[in-house]
Every structure is written in C-alpha cells, then in structure tokens.
C-alpha positions in Angstrom: 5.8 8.6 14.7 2.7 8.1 12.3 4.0 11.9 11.1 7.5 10.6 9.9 5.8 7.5 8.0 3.7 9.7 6.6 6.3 11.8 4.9 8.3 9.0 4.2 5.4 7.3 2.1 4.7 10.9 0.5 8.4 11.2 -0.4 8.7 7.8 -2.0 5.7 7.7 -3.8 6.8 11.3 -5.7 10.0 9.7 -6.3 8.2 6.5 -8.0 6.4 8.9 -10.2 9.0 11.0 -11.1 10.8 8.1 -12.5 7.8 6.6 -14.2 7.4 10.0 -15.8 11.2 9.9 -17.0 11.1 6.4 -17.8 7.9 7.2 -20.2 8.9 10.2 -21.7 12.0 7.9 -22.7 9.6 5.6 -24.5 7.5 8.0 -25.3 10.2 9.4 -28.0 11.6 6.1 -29.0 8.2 4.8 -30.2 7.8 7.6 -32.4 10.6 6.2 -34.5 9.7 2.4 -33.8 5.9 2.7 -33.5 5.3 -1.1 -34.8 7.1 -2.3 -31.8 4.8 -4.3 -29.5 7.4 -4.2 -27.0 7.9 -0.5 -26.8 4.0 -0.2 -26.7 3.4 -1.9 -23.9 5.8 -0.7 -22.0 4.4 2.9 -22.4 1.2 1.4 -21.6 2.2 0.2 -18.5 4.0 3.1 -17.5 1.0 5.0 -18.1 -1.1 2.4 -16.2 1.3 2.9 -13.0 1.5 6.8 -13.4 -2.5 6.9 -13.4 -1.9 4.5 -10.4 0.1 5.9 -8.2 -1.7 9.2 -8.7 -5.0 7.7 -7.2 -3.1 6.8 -4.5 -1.6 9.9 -3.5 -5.4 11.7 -4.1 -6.7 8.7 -1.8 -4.0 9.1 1.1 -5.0 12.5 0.6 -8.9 12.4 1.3 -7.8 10.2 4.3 -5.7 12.6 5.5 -7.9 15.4 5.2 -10.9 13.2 6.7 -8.9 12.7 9.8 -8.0 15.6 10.5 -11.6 16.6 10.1 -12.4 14.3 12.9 -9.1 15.1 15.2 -11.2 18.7 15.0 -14.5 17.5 15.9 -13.3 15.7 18.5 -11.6 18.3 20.3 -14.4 20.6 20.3 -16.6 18.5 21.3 -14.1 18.5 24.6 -14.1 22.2 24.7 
C-alpha cells in the first residue's frame, strides 16, 4: 500500500509544479509589459517561492527514500 501512496504523492506533486511553472511563465511575460505592477510582482514571487518549495520536497522525499531503502538492504543481510 505504502508503494501506491508513494506514487500518488510523486504524481501530484509534478503536477503542482508543472502548473506553477505554467502559471509563472504566464506572469513571467505579462510583467515584462506591466513591470511597475506590485500585484504582478508578487505573484511571480510567490510562484517562484512555491516552485523552489516544492522542489525541496520532492529532493527530501527523495533522500528518504533512498535512506530506507539503504536500510531495507542492511537489514536483510544482516539475516543472510
């Protein structure tokens, strides 16, 4: 079961950031004709904050991963 969540949370997270990416290469070209907008600014900055965001987190779930799979391996040699 843990294998299905997993993909799941993989699956929704690279859909989040593919529409942060869309949503901020959107704003990204509509500040370069309204670049004294404070609203347009901080919108790209907060897409921009999220983007960074959930990249960390897909790195992070991806040393966890990695670091339990380590020790699933250690573990079953030490049986052997």
């Amino acid at each position: 079961m843990k294998v299905k969540k997993d993909r799941i949370f993989v699956i929704t997270m690279g859909l989040v950031l593919a529409n942060l990416i869309y949503w901020f290469a959107g704003y990204l070209s509509t500040i370069t004709t309204n670049y004294t907008s404070a609203y347009f600014w901080a919108v790209l900055l907060a897409d921009l904050f999220a983007i960074i965001g959930v990249l960390w987190l897909l790195r992070v779930y991806k040393k966890g991963r990695k670091i339990e799979k380590a020790t699933k391996e250690k573990e079953t040699n030490k049986e052997d």
